[in-house]
VMD Tcl script that draws the C-alpha trace (Angstrom):
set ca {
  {38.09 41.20 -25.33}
  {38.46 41.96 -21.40}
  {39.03 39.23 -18.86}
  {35.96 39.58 -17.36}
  {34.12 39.09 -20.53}
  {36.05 36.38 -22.23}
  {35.22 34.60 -18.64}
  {31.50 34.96 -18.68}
  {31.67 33.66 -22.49}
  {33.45 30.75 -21.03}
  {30.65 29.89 -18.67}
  {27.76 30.13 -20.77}
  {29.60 27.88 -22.93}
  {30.16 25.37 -20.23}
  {26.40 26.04 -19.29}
  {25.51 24.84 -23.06}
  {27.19 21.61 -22.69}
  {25.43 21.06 -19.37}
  {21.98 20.94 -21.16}
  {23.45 19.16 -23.58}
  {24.96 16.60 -21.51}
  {21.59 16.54 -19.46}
  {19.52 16.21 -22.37}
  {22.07 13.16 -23.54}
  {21.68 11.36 -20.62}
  {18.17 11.41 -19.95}
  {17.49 10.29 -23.34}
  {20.05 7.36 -22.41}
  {18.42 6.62 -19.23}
  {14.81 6.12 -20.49}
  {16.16 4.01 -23.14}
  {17.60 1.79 -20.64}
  {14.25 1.85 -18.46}
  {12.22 1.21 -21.15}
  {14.40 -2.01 -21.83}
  {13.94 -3.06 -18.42}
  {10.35 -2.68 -18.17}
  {10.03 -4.52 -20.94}
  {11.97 -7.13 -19.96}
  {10.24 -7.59 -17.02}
  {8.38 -10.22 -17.49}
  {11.62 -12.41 -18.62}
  {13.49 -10.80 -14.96}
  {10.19 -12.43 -12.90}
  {10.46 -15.65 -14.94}
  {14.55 -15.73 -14.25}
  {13.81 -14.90 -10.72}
  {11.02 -17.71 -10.26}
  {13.62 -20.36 -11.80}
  {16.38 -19.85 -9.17}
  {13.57 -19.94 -6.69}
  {12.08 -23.28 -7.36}
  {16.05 -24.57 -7.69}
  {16.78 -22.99 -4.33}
  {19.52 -21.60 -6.01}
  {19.63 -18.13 -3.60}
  {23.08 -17.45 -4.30}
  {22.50 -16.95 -7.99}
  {18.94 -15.06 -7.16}
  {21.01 -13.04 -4.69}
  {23.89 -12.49 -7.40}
  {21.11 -11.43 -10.26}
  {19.21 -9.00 -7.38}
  {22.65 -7.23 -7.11}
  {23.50 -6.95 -10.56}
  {20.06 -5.13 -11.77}
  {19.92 -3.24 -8.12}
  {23.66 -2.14 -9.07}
  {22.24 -0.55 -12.42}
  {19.63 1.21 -10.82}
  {22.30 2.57 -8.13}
  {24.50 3.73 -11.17}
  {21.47 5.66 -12.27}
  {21.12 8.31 -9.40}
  {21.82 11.45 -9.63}
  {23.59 13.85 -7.08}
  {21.13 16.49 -7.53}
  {17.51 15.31 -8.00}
  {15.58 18.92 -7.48}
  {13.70 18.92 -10.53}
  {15.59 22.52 -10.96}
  {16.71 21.48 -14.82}
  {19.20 24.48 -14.33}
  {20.75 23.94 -10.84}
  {20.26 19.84 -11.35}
  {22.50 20.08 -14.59}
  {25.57 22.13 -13.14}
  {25.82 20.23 -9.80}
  {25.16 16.59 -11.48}
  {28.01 17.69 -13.90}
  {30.38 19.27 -11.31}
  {30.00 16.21 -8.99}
  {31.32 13.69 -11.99}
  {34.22 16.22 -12.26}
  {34.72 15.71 -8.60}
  {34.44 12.40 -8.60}
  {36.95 11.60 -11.50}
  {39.62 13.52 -8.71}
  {38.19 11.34 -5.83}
  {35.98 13.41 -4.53}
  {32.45 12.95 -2.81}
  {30.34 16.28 -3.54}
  {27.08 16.05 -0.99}
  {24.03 18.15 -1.89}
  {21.12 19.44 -0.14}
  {18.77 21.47 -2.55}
  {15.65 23.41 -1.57}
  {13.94 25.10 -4.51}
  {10.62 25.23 -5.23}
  {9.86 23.81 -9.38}
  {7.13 26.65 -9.95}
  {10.13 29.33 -10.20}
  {11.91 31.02 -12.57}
  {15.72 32.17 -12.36}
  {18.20 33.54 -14.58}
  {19.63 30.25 -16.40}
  {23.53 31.81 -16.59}
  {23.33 33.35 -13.16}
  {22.98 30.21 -11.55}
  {25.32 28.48 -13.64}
  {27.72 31.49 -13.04}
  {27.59 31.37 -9.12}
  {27.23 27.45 -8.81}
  {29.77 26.81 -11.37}
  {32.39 29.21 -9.72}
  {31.85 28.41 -6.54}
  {32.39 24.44 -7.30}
  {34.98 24.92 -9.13}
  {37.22 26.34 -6.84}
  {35.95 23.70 -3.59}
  {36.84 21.70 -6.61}
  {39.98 22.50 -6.95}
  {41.04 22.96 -3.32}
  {39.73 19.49 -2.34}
  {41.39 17.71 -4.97}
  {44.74 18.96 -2.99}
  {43.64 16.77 0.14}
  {45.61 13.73 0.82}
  {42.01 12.24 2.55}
  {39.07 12.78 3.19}
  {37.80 14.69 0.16}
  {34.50 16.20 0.34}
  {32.22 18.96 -0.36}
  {29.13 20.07 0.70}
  {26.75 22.31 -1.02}
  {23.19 23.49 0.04}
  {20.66 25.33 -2.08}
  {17.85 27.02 -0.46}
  {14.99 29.44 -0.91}
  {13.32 32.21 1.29}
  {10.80 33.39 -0.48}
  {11.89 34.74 -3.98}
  {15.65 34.68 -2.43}
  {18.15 32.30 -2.94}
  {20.92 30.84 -0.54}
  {23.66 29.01 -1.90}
  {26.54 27.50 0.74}
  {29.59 25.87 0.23}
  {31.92 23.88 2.58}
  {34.88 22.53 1.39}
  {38.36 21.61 3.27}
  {41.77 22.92 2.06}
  {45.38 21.64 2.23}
  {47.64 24.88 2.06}
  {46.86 28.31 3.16}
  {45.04 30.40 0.17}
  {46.92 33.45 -0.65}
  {45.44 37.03 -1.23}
  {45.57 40.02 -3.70}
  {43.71 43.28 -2.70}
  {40.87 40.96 -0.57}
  {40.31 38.32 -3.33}
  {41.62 34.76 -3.51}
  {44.28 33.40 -5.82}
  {43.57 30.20 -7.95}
  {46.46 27.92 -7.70}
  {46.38 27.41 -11.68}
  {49.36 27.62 -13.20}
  {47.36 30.30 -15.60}
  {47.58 33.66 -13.51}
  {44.86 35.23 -16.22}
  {42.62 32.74 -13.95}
  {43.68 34.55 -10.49}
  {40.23 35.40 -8.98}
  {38.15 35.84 -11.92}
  {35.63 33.09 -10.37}
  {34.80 34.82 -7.55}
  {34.68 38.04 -9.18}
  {32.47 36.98 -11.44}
  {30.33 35.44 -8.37}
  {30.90 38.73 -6.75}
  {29.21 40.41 -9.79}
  {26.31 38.28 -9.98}
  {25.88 38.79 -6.45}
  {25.70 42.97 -6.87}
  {23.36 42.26 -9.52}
  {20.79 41.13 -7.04}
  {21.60 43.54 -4.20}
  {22.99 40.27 -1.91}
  {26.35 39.12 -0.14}
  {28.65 36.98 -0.39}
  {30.23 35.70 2.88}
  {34.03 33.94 2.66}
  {35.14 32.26 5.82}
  {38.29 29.96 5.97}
  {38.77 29.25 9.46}
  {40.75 26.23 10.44}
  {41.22 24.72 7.04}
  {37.43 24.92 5.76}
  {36.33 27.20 3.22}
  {32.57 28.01 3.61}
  {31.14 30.26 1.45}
  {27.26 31.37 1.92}
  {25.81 34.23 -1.48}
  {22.25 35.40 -0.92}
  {20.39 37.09 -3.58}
  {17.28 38.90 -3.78}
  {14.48 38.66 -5.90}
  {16.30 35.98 -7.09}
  {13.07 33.85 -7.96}
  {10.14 34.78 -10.13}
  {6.76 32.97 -8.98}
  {4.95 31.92 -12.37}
}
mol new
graphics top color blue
foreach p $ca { graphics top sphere $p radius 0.5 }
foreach p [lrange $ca 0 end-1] q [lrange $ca 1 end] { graphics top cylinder $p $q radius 0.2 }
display resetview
């Protein structure tokens, strides 16, 4: 099996455990809301006791507590996009675990249809590296990604900061995995994608700051 096969394998296999770990947690968090609202009623009641004992700090100490599960609740990505939701929601617990804060702005319309492993080709890629170049900052570890449409296009940027220079082989970047079968294959796989749609992909990494901006055309099918 060729490299650039075995890698494409790879990603539709991560994209599998996205839905599944979407489909997990949804099912998890209406469980929990349906527990609330129907404990409701008892919350009010609890709420109306501290009251009439002018007991605020315990009132103020319960309002926490439930606002804190709510909090825990949101998501990174709330688009309605199941496809583009599920990839970032799951790359920005990956970033978190290595201390990173992953900031998204998405734009998509939810009357559209895209090619499900595209996205989670180019997305996945593309966070995966700004992944793995933040989680080399001593500070301030952040990424930003922005999703956007223009009509049936779609324009996906990336901005990311990075410790140590990144090193080249005939114009593509080098992964600093320890694996050299991984050297590049995410961005040539983004790269291919990117063909496939007649689009760009645009690298800069001036002054310590990746940002990468992909358009692709026709990208979107109106239903």
């Amino acid at each position: 099996m060729d490299s650039n096969k075995q890698n494409r394998e790879e990603i539709l296999e991560k994209q599998c455990a996205y839905y599944i770990r979407q489909i997990r947690e949804s099912a998890q968090w209406m469980e929990e809301l349906r527990k609330l609202r129907h404990n409701m009623k008892q919350h009010y009641m609890l709420e109306n006791i501290y009251l009439e004992r002018q007991d605020y700090e315990a009132l103020k100490r319960y309002c926490n507590e439930n606002l804190a599960f709510l909090d825990n609740k949101k998501s990174i990505s709330n688009s309605g996009n199941s496809y583009i939701d599920s990839v970032i929601n799951y790359k920005a617990d990956m970033a978190a675990k290595e201390g990173i804060r992953l900031m998204a702005e998405i734009q998509v319309p939810l009357d559209v249809e895209m090619d499900a492993g595209d996205i989670c080709i180019c997305l996945g890629n593309l966070l995966d590296n700004a992944i793995e170049a933040a989680a080399e900052l001593d500070k301030e570890r952040a990424i930003r990604v922005r999703v956007m449409t223009e009509g049936s296009n779609m324009v996906i940027n990336i901005k990311n900061q990075y410790k140590d220079r990144r090193h080249k082989k005939e114009g593509c970047y080098l992964t600093s995995k320890n694996d050299d079968r991984e050297h590049g294959l995410g961005l040539l796989s983004v790269q291919q994608i990117v063909e496939k749609y007649d689009g760009s992909m645009v690298i800069c990494d001036e002054n310590n700051m990746f940002d990468v901006m992909v358009l692709m055309y026709g990208f979107l099918d109106k239903k």
